[in-house]
DOLUMKE-643792 format. One record per atom (N, C-alpha, C, O): x, y, z; residue in one letter. Coordinates in steps of 0.1 Angstrom, whole numbers, padded with zeros to 4 digits, always signed. Each point is the difference from the previous one (the first is absolute). Last residue first. Example, Ala and Ser with C-alpha at 12.3 -4.5 7.8 and 13.67 -1.06 7.14 Angstrom:
% DOLUMKE-643792
+0128-0022+0071s;+0009+0011+0000s;-0008+0011+0008s;+0005+0011+0001s;-0002-0068-0002a;-0009+0012+0000a;+0009+0012+0000a;+0010+0000+0007a;
//
This chain:
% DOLUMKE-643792
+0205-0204-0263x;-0009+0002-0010x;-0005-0014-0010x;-0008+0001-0009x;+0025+0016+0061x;-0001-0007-0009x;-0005+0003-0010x;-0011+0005+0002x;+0009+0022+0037x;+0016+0002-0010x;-0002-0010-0010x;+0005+0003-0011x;-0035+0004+0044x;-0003+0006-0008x;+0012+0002-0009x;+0001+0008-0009x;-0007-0035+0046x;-0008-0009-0011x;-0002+0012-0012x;-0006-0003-0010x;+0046+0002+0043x;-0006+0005-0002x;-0007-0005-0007x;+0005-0003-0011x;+0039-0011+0025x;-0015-0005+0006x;-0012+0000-0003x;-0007-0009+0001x;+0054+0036-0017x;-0003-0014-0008x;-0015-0009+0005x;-0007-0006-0008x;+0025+0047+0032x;-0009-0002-0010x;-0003-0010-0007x;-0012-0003-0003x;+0017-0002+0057x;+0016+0003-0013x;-0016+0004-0011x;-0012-0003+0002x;-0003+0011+0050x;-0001-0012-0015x;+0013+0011-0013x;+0003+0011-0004x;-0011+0013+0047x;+0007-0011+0002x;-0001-0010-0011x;+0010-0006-0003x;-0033+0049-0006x;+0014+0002+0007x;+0011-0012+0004x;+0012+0001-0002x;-0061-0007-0008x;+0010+0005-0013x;+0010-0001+0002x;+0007-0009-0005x;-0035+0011+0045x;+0001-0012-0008x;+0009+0000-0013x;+0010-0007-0001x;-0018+0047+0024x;+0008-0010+0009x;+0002-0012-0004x;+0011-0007+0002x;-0043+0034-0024x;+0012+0005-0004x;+0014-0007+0008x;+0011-0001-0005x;-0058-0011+0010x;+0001-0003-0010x;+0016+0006-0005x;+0006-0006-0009x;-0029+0018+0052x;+0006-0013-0002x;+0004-0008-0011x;+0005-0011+0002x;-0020+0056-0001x;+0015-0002+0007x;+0003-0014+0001x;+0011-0005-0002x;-0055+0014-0018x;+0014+0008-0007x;+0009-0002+0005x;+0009-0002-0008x;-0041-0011+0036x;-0003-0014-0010x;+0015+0008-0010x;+0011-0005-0001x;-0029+0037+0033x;+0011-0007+0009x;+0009-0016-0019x;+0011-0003-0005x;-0045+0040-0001x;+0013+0003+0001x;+0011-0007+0005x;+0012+0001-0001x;-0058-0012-0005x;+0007-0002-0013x;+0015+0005+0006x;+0011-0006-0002x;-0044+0008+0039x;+0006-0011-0003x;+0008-0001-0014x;+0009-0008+0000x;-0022+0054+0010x;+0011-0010+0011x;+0003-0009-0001x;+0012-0002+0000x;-0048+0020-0028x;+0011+0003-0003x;+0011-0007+0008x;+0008-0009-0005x;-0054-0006+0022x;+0007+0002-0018x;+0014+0002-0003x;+0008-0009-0001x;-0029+0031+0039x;+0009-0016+0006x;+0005-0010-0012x;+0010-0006-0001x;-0033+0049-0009x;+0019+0006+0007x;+0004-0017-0001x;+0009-0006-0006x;-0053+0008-0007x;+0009+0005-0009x;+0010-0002+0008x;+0007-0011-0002x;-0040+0006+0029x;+0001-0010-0006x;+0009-0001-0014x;+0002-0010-0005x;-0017+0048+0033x;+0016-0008+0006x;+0000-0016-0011x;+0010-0006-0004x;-0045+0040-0013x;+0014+0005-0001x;+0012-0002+0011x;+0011+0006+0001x;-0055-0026+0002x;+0009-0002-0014x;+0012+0007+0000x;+0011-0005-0002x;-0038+0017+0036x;+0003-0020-0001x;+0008-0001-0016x;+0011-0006-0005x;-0023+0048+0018x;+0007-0004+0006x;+0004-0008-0007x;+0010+0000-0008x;-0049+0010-0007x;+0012+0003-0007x;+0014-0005+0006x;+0009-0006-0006x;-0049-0005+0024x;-0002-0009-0009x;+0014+0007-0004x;+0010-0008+0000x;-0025+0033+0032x;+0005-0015+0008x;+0002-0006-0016x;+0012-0002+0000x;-0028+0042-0003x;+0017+0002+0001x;+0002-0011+0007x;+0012-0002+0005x;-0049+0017-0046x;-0001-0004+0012x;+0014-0006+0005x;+0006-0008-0007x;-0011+0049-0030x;-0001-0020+0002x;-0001-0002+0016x;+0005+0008+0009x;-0011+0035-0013x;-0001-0005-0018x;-0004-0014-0002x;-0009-0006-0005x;+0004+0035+0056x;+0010-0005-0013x;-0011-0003-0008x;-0012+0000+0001x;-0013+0030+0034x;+0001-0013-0012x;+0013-0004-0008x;-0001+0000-0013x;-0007+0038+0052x;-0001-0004-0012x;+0000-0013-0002x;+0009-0007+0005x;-0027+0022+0042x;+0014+0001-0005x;-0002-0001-0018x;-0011-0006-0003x;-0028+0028+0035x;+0003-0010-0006x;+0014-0001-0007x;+0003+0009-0008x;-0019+0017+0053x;+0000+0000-0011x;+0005-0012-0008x;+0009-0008+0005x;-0047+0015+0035x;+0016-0001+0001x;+0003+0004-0017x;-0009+0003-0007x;-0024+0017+0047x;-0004-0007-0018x;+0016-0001-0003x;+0009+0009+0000x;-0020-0015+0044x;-0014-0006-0006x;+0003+0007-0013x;-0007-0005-0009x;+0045-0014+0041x;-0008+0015-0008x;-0010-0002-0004x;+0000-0011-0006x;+0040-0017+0041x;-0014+0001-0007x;-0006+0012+0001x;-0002+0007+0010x;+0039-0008+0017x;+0005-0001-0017x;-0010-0007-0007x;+0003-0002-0011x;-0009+0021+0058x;-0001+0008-0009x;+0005-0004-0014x;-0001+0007-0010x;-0032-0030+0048x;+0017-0001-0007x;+0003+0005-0016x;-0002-0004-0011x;-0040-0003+0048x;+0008+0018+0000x;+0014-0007-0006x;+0011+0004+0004x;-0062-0028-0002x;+0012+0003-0002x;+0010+0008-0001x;-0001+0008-0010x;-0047-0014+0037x;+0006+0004-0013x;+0014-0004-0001x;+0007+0003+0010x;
//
């Protein structure tokens, strides 16, 4: 017989999340890494500005 006492013959059943937490996970890093890369693309778009004179700007022409 097996004598290892962390097998129970009536174990209890853990709950059921809502959403299943590998699929939500994944998404909710697949957000953050989202956000991160826009954040970085915003700094590099503000560094870019920073150095172009306005006159450059394709949005100053009218």
């Amino acid at each position: 017989m097996n004598s290892n006492p962390s097998l129970s013959l009536n174990p209890t059943p853990e709950p059921l999340p809502l959403l299943p937490r590998s699929a939500w996970n994944s998404e909710v890093t697949r957000l953050k890494l989202l956000f991160k890369a826009k954040q970085a693309l915003d700094r590099e778009e503000q560094a870019f500005r920073a150095r172009t004179p306005i006159a450059d700007s394709p949005h100053s022409q009218a």
